[in-house]
MARMARRO-703248 format. One line per 3 residues: number of its first residue (from 1); their letters; for each residue x, z, y of N, C-alpha, C. Coordinates in Angstrom, 3 decimals, decimal comma, padded with zeros to 6 digits. Layout:
<recs>
NUM) a) X Z Y X Z Y X Z Y | ...
</recs>
This chain:
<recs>
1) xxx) 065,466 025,637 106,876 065,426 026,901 106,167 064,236 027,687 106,678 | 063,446 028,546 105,869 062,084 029,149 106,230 062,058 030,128 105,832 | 062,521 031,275 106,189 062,560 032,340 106,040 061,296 032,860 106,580
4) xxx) 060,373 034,313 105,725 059,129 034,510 106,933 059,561 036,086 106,817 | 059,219 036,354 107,832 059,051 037,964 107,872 057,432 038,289 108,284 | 056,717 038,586 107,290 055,613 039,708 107,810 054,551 038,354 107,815
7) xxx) 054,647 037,693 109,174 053,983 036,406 109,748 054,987 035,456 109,071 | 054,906 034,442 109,203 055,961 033,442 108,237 056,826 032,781 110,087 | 057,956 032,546 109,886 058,843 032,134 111,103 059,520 031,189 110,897
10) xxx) 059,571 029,847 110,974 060,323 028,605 110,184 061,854 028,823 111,471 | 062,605 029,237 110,953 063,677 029,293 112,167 064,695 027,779 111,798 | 064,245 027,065 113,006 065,337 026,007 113,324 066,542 026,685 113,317
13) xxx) 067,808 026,536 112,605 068,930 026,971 112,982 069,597 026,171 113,569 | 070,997 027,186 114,637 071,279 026,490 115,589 072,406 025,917 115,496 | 072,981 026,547 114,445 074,181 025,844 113,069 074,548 024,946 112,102
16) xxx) 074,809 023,870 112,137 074,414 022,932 111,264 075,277 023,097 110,241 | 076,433 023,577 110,234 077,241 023,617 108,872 077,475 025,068 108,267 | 078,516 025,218 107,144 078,574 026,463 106,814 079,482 026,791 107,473
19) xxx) 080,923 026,239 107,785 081,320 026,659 108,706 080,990 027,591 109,901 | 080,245 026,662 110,497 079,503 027,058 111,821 079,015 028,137 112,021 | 078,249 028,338 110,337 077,211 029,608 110,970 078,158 030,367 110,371
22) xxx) 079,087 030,839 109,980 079,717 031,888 109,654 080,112 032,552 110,668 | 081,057 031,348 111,617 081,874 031,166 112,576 081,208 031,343 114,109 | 079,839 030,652 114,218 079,803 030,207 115,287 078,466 031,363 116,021
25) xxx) 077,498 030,865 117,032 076,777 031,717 117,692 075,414 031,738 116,295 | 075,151 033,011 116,419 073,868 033,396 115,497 072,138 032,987 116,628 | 071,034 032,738 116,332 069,889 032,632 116,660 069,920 033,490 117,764
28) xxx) 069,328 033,159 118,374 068,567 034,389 119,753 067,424 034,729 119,829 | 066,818 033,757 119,141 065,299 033,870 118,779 064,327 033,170 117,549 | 063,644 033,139 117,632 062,759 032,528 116,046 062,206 031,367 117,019
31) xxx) 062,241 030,712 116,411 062,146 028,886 117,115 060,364 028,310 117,374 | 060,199 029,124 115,655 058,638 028,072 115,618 057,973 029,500 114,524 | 057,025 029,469 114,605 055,876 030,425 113,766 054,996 029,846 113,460
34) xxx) 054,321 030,272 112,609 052,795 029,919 111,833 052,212 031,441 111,896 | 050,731 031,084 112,194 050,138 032,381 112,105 048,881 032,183 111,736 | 047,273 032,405 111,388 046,419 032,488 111,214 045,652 031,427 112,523
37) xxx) 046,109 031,795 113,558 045,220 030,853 114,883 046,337 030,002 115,264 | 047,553 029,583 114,801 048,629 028,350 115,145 047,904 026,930 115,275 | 046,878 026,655 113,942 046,250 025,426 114,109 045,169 025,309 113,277
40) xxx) 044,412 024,037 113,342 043,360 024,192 112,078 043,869 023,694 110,878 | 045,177 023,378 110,651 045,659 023,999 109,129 046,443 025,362 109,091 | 046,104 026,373 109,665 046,635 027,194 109,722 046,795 028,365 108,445
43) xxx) 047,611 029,133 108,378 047,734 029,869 106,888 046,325 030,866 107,060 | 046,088 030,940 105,354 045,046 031,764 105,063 044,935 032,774 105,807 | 045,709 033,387 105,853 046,209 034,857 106,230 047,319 035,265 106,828
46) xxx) 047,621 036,563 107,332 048,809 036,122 108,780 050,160 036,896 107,631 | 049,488 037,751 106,803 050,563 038,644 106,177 051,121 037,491 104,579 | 052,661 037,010 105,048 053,329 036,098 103,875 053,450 037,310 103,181
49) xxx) 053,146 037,285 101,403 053,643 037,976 100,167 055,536 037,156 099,881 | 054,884 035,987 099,823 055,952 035,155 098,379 055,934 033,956 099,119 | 057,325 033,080 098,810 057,556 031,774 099,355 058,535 031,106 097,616
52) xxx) 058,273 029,823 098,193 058,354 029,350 096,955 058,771 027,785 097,276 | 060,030 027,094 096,616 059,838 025,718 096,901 059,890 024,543 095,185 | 059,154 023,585 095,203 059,429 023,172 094,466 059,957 021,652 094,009
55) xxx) 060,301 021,335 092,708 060,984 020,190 093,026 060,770 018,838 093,540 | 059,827 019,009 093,947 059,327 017,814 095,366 059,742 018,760 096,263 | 060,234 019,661 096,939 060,262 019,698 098,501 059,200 020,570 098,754
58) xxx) 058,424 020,760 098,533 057,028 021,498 099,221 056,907 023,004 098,873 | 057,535 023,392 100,358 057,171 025,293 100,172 055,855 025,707 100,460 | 055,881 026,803 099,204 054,567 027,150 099,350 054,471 028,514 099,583
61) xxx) 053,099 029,338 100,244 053,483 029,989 101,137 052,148 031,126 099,962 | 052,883 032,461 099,777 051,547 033,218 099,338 050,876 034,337 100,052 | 049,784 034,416 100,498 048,951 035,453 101,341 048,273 036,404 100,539
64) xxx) 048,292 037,370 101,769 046,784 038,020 101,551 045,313 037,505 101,415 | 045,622 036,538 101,743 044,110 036,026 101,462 043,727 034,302 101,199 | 045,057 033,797 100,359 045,437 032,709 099,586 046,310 031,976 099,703
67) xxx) 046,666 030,671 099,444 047,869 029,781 099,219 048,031 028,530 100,194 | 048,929 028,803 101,117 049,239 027,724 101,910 050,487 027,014 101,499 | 050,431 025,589 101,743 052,096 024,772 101,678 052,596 024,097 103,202
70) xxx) 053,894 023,676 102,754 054,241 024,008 104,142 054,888 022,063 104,013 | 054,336 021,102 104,416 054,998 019,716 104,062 055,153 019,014 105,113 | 056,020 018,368 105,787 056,488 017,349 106,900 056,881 018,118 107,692
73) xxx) 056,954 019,651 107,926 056,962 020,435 108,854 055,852 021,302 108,976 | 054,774 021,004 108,508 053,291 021,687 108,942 052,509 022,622 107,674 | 052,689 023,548 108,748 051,292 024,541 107,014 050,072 023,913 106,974
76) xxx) 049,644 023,802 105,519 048,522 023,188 105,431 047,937 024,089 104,382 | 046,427 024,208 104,411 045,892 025,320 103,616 045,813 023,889 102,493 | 045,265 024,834 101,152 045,059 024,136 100,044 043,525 023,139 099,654
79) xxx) 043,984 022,196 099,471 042,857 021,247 099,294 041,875 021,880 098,527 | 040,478 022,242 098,593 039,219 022,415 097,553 039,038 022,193 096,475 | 040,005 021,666 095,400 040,011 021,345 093,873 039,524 022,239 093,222
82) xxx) 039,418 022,004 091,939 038,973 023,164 091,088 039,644 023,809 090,992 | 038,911 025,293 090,885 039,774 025,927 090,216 041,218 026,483 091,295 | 041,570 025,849 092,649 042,274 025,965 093,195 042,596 027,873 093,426
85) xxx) 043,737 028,505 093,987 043,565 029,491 094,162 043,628 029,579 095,917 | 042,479 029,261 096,331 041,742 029,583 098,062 041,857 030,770 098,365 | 040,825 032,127 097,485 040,939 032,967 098,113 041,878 034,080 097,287
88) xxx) 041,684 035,187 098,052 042,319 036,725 097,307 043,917 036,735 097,495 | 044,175 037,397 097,212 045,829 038,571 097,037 046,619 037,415 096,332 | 047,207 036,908 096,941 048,674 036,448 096,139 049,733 037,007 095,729
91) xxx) 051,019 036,939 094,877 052,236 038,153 095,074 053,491 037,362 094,989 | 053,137 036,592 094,113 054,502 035,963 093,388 054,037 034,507 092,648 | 055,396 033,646 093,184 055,348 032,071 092,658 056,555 032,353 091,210
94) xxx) 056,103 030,909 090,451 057,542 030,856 089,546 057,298 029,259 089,520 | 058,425 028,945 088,660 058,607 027,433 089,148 058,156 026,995 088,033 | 057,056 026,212 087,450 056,869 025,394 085,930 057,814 024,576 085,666
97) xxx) 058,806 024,528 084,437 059,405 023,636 084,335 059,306 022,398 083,595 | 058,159 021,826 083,915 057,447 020,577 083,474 056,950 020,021 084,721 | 057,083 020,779 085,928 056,774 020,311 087,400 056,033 021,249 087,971
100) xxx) 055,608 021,296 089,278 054,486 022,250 089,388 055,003 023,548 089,845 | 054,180 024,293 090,101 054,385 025,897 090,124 053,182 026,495 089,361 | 053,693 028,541 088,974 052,811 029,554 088,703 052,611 029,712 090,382
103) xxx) 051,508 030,547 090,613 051,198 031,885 091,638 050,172 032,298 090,834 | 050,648 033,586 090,757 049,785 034,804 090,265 049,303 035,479 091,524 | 048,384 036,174 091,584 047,399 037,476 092,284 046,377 038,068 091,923
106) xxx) 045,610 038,996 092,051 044,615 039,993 091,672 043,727 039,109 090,961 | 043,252 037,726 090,702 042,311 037,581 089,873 043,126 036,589 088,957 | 044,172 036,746 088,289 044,456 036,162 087,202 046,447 035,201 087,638
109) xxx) 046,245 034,302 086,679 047,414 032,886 087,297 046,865 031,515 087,506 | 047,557 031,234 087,990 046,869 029,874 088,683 047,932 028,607 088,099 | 048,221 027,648 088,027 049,087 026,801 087,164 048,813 025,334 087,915
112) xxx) 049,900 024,959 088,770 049,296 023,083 089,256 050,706 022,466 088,738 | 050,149 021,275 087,978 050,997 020,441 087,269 051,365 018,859 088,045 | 050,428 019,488 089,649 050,825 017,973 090,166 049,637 017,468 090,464
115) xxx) 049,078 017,753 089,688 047,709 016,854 089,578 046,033 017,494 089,488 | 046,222 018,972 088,575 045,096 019,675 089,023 045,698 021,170 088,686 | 044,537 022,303 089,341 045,049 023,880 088,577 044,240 024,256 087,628
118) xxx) 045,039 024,878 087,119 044,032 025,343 085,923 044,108 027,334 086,168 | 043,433 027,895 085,488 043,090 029,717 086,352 043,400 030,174 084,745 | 043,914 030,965 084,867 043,866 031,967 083,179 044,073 033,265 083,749
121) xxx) 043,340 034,377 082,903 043,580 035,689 083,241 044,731 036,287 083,103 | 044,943 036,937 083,537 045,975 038,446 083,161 045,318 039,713 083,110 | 046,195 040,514 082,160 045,639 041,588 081,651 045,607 042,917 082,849
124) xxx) 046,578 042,409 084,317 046,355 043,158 085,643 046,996 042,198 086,392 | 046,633 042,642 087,817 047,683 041,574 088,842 048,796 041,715 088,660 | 049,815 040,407 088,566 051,332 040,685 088,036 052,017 040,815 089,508
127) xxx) 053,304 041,295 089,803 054,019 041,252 090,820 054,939 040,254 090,814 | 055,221 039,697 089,824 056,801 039,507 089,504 056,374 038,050 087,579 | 056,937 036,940 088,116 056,398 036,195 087,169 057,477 035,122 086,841
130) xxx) 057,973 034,499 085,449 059,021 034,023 085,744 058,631 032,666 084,046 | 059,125 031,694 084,442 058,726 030,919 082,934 060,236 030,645 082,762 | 060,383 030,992 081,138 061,270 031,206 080,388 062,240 030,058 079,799
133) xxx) 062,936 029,590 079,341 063,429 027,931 078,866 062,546 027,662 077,813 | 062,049 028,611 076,929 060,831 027,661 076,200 059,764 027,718 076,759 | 059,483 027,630 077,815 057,704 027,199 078,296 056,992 029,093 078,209
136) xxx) 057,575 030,090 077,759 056,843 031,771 077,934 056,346 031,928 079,719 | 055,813 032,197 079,572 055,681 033,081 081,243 056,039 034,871 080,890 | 056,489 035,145 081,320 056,944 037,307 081,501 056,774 037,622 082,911
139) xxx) 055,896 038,348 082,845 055,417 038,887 083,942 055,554 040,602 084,531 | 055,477 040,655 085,099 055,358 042,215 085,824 054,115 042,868 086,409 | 053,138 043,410 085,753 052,067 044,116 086,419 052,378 045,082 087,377
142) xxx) 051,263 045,314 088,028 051,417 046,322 089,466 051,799 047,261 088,816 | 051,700 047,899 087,561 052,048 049,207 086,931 053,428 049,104 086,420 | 053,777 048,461 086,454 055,871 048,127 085,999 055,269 047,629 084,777
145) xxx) 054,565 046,943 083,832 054,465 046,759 082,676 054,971 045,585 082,420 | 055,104 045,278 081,373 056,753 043,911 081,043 055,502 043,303 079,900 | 055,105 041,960 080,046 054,466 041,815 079,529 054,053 040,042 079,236
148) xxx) 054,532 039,218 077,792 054,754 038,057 077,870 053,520 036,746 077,293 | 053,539 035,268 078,348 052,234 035,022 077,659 052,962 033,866 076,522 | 052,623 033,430 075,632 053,205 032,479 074,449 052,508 031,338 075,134
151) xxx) 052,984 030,044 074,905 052,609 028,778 075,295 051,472 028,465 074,456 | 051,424 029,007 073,264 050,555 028,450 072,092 049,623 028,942 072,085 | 049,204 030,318 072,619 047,568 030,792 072,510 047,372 031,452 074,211
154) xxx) 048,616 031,591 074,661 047,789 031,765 076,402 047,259 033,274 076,287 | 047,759 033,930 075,537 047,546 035,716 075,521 048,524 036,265 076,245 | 048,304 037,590 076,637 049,514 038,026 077,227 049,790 039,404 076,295
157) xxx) 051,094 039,471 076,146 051,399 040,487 075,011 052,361 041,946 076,048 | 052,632 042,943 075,359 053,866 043,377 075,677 055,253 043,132 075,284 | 055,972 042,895 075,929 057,318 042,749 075,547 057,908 043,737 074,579
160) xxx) 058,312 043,601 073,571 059,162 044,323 072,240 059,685 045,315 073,063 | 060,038 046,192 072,437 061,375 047,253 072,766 060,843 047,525 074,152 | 059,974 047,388 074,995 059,917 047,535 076,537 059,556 048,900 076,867
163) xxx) 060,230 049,599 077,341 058,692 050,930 078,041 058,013 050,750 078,085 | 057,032 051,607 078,627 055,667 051,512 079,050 055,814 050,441 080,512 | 056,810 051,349 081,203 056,631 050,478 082,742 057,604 050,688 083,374
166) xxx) 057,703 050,532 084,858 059,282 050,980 085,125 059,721 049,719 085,807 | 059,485 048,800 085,547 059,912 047,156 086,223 059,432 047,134 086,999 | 060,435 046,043 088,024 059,596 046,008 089,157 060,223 044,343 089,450
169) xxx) 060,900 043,781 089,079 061,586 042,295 089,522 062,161 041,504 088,075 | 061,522 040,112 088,323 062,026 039,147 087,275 062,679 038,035 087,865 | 064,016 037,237 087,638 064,714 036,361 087,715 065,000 035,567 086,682
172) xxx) 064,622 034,021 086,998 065,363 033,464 085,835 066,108 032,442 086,424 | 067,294 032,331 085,053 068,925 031,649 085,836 069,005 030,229 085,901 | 069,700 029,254 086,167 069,274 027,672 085,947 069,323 027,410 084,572
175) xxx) 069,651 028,167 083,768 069,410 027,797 082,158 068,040 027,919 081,974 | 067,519 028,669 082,129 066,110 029,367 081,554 066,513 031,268 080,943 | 067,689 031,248 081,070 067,829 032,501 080,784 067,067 033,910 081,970
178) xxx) 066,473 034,326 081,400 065,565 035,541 082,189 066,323 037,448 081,989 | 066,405 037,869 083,344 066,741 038,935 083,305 065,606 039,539 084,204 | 065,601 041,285 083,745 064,206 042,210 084,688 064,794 043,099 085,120
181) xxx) 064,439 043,537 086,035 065,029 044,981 086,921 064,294 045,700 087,189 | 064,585 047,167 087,293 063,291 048,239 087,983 064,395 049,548 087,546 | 063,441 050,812 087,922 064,505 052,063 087,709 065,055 051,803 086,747
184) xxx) 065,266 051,206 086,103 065,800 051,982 084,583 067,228 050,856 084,249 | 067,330 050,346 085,433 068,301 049,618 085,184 068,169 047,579 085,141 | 068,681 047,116 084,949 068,626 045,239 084,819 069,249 045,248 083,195
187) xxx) 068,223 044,384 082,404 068,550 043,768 081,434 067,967 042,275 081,309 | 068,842 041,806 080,029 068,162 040,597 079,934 067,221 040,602 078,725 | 066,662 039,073 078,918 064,863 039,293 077,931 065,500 038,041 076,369
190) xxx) 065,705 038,627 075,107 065,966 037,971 074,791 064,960 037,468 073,087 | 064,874 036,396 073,197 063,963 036,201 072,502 062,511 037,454 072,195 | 061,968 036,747 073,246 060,522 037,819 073,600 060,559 039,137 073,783
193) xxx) 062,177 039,927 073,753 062,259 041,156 073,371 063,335 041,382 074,572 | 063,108 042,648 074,901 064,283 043,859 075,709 066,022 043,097 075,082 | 066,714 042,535 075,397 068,058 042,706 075,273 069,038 043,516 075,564
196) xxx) 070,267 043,388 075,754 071,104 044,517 076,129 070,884 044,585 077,700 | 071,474 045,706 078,452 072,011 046,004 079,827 072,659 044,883 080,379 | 072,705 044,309 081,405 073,464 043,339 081,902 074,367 044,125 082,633
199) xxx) 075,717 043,661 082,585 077,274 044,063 082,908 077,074 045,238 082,381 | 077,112 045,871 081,378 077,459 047,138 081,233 076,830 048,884 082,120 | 075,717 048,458 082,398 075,725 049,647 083,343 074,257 049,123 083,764
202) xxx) 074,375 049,979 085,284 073,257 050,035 086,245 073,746 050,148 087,471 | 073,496 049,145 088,838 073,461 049,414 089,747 072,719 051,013 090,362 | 073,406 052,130 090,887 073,019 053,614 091,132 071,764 053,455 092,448
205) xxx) 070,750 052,656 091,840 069,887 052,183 092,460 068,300 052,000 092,077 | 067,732 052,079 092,369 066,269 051,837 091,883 066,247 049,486 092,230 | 066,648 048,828 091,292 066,478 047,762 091,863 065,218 047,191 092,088
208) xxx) 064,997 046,343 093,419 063,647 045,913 093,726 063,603 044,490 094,109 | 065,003 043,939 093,728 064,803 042,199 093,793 066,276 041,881 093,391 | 066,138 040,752 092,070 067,293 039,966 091,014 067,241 038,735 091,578
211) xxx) 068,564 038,009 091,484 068,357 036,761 091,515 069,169 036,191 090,634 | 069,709 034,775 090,329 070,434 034,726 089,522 071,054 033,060 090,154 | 072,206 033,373 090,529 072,825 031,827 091,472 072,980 030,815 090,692
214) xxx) 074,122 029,750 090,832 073,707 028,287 090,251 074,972 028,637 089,372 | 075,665 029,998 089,708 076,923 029,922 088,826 076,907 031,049 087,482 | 075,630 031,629 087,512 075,235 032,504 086,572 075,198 033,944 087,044
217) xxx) 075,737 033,883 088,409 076,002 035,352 088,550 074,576 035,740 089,042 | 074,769 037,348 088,951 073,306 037,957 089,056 073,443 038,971 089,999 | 072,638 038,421 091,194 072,528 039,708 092,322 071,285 040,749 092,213
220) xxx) 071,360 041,917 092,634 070,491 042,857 092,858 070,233 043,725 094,063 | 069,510 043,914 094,424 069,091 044,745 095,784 068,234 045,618 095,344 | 068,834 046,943 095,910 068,057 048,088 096,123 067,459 048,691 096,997
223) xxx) 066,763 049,870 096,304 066,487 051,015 097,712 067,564 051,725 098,708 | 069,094 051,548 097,648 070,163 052,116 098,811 070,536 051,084 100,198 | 070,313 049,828 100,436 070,554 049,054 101,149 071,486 048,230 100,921
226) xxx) 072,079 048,159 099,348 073,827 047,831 099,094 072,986 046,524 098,139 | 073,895 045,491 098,210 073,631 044,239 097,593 074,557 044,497 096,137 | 074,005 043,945 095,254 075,407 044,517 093,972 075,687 042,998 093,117
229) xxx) 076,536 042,566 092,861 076,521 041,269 091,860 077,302 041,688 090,599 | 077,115 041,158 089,906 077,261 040,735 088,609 078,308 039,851 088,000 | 079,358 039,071 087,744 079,525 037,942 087,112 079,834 037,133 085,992
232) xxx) 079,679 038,000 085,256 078,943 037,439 083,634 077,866 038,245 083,340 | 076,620 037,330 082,814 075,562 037,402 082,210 075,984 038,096 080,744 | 076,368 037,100 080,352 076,822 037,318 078,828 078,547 037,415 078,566
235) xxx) 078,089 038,653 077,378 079,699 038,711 077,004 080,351 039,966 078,230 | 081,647 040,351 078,137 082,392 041,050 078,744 082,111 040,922 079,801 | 081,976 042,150 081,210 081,903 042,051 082,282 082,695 043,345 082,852
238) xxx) 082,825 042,815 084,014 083,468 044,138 084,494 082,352 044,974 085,644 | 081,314 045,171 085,301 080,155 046,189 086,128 079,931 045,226 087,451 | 079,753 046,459 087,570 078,750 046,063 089,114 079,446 046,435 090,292
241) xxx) 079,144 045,228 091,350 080,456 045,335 092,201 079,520 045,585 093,410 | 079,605 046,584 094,351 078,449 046,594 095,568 079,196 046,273 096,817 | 078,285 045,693 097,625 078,469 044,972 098,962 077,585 045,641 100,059
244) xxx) 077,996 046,498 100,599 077,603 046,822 102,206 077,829 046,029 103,201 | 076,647 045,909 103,587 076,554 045,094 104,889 076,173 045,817 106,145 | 077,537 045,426 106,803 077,924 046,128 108,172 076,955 046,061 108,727
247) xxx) 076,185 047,254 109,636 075,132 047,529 110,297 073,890 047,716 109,636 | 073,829 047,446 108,490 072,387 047,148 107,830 071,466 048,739 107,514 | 072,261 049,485 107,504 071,678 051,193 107,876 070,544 051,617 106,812
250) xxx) 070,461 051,307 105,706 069,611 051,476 104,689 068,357 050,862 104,505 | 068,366 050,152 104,853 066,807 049,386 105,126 066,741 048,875 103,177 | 066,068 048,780 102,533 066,128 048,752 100,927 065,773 047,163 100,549
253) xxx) 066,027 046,606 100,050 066,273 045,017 099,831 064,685 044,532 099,257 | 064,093 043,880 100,253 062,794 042,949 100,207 062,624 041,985 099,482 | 063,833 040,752 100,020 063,720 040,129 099,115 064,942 038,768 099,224
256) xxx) 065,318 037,640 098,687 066,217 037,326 098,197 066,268 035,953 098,076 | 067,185 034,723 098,943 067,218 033,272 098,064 068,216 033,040 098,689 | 068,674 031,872 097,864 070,294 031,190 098,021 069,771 030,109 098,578
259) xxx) 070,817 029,391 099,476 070,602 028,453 100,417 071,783 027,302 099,142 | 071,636 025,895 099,707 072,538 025,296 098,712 074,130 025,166 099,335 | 074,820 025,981 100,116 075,827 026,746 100,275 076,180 027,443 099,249
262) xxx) 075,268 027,906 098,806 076,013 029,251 097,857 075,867 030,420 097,991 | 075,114 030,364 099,379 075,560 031,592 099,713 074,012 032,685 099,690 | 073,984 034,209 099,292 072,743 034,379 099,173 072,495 035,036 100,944
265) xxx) 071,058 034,971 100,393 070,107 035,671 101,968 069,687 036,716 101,106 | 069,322 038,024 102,078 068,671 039,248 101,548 067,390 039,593 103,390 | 066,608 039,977 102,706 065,575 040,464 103,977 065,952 042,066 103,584
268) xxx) 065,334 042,777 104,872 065,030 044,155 103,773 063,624 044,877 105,155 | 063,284 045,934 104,409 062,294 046,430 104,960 063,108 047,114 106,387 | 063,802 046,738 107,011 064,603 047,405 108,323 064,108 046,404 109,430
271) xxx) 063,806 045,040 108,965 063,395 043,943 109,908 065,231 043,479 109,910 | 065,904 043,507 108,958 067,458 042,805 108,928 067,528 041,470 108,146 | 067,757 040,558 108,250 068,346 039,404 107,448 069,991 039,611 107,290
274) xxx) 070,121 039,064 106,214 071,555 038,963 105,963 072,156 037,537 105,060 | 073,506 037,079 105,477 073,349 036,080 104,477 074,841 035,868 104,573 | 075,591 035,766 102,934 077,243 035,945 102,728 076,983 035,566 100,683
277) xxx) 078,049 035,955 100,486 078,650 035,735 098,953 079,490 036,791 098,288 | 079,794 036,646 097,270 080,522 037,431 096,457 082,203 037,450 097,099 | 082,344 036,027 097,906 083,762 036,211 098,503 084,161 035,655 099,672
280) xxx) 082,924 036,141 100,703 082,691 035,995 101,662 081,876 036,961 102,947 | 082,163 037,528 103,415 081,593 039,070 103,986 079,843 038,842 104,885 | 079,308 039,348 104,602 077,919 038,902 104,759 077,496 038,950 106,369
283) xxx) 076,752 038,375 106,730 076,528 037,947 108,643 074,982 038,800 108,637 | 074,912 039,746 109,841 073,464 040,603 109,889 072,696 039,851 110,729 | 071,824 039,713 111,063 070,662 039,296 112,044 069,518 040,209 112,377
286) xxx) 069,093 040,770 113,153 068,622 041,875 113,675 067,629 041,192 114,663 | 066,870 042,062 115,621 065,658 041,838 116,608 066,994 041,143 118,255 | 068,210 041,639 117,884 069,051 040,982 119,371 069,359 038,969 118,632
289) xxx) 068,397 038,505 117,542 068,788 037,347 117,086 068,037 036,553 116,943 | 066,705 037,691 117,153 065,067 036,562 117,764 064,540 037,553 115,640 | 064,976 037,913 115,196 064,149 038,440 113,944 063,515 039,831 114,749
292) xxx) 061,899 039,445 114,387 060,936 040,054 114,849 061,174 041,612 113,759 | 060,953 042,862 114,148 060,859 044,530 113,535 060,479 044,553 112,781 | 060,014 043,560 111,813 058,711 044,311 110,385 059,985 043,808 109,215
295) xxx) 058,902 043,769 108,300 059,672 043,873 106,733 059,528 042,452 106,472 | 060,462 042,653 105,848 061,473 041,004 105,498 060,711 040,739 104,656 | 059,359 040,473 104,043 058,627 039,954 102,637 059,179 039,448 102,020
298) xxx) 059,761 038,138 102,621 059,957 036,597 101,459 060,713 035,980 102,220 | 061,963 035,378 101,751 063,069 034,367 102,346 062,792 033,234 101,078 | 062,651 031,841 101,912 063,258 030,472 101,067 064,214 029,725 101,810
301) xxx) 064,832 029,257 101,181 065,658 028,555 102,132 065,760 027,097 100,743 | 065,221 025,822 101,855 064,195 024,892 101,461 065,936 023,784 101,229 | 065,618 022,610 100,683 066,275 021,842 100,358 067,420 021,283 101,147
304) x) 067,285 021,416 102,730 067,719 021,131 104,118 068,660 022,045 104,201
</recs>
């Protein structure tokens, strides 16, 4: 599991089951790091944006100052190909579902199918990028703007019915179904357009990271520090159910992945990890557990 905070921190855990770690002793410290001077494949840059794994196995790591992967154990910067994305601002991965990954950053998207990348613009740096069950990419500009590219001409449009701006997080579910979050509430995206509210309502939150588990349900994290789920997408729901996590003292939710337990992880800007379920009470990890003071960027938690 590779969780990074700030610097990226591959923490060996000292738990091997779910049991265990519910149950048993938590980390004391962060095991192994990557940093800028770790080695001469060392990451671009020391500050992780975005982590990302895909269906080969290979997490990939996004910087301030480009794209590292992380394979056998070892970060390795990105091979010289065309077109590769080496340098500049990274923010956000999405998964191609033809193989491959997106990473978007300040000079456009970047697209590897396995075999080479290809670069296409965007109309601003996106934050937040997600490909749809038909092959769309919907993206999130630095300005909250909701904004989708078509497979067939590679433009990027605005989303129907959308505000101006206001978004700030995109999730999509193992269907291909896509939901967005930001002040104004979580909805889902339905055929190229704004859909209804998901569950009926709004988490009383500014949300700043969605996810969406293997069972459809849809988590959200806010600026209040409270985790909120969901459990129907579609159709009747009964709102939004929030989860405080003991000790966690408002720190506002960074960012977000499910381990294949089930169970989700949340970072937040407090320097807290957390990791529990909808029916299961969530476990904190703090600086007395070896998690270093800064902000939780990016949690993956890899195939293992």
């Amino acid at each position: 599991m590779i969780p990074v905070l700030l610097v990226l921190f591959a923490w060996t855990l000292v738990v091997p089951s779910l049991a265990s770690a519910q149950d048993g002793p938590t980390p004391v410290r962060a095991f192994r790091s990557f940093t800028r001077e770790s080695s001469t494949g060392s990451l671009p840059q020391s500050t992780v944006i975005a982590l990302h794994e895909d269906a080969e196995g290979t997490v990939w790591i996004a910087t301030l100052g480009g794209v590292a992967v992380v394979e056998r154990g070892l970060v390795e910067r990105l091979r010289p190909l065309p077109d590769a994305p080496l340098n500049g601002v990274f923010n956000t991965f999405a998964r191609r579902r033809l193989g491959g990954v997106h990473v978007a950053g300040t000079g456009g998207l970047w697209s590897w199918d396995g075999a080479r990348w290809e670069r296409t613009p965007t109309p601003a740096p996106l934050i937040s990028v997600v490909e749809a069950r038909d092959g769309r990419l919907i993206g999130i500009t630095t300005t909250g703007r909701l904004m989708s590219r078509s497979v067939e001409t590679h433009v990027w449009v605005d989303v129907p019915r959308a505000p101006a701006n206001g978004y700030e997080t995109l999730a999509a579910g193992p269907d291909g179904a896509v939901v967005v979050g930001g002040e104004l509430g979580v909805f889902e995206i339905v055929d190229d357009a704004i859909g209804r509210m998901i569950c009926n309502g709004s988490p009383p939150t500014r949300v700043r990271r969605l996810h969406v588990d293997v069972r459809g349900t849809v988590w959200a994290g806010g600026d209040d520090g409270f985790v909120y789920h969901c459990r129907s997408q579609r159709g009747p729901a009964d709102g939004w159910t929030a989860i405080s996590i003991d000790g966690w003292q408002g720190g506002r939710i960074r960012s977000m992945t499910e381990d294949r337990h089930g169970r989700l992880w949340v970072g937040g800007d407090n320097g807290n990890v957390a990791f529990g379920s909808d029916t299961t009470p969530f476990t904190r990890w703090s600086s007395t557990n070896g998690v270093k003071g800064a902000t939780v960027t990016a949690l993956q938690a890899d195939r293992t």
